[in-house]
C-alpha positions, 0 to 999 in steps of 0.5 A: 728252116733253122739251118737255113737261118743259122748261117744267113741262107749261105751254104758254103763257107768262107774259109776252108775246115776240115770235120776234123779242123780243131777250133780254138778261141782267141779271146777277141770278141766280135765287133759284130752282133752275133745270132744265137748260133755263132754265141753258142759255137763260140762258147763252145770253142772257149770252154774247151782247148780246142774242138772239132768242127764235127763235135760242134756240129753235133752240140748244135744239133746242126748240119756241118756244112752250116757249123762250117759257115758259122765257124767261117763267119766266127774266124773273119771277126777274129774271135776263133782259129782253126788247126788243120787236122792231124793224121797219124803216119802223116796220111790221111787215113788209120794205119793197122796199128791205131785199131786200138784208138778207134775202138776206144773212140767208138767206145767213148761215143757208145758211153755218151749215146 
């Protein structure tokens, strides 16, 4: 029930991201009230120079489809802006020699689990 809710019962946003699109606040703030979601997906974005969609979806414990939603919603108010993601060798896959940035990410996730 509480994904449903989060994003008003919409399931597709309103603007194109990316697992991988990096978020970043504007320093503008809503003119709008926010639900405790977009609050918490907000201050997210601000405590940080920049996080994915991914890594906020899983803060909030929250489906990324709905994460996309807020985020959507979030960028309409002018409150955040998204990055397209960056691939290395200007592809959209790990080439052989970034094993090495993988096996450190994975690491890194096995540390904070």
């Amino acid at each position: 029930m509480r994904p449903y809710t989060a994003s008003g019962g919409r399931t597709r946003p309103s603007v194109t991201l990316d697992l991988l699109s990096l978020m970043t606040a504007t320093g503008v703030r809503p003119g709008v009230p926010l639900g405790t979601e977009h609050t918490l997906a907000l201050r997210m974005c601000a405590g940080a120079a920049a996080v994915t969609v991914a890594e906020v979806a899983g803060q909030l414990r929250l489906p990324a489809v709905v994460v996309k939603v807020l985020l959507s919603d979030l960028m309409e108010y002018g409150a955040v802006m998204a990055q397209a993601p960056r691939f290395p060798h200007g592809g959209a896959s790990f080439a052989a020699d970034d094993l090495s940035l993988l096996r450190a990410v994975l690491d890194g996730l096995r540390r904070r689990l």
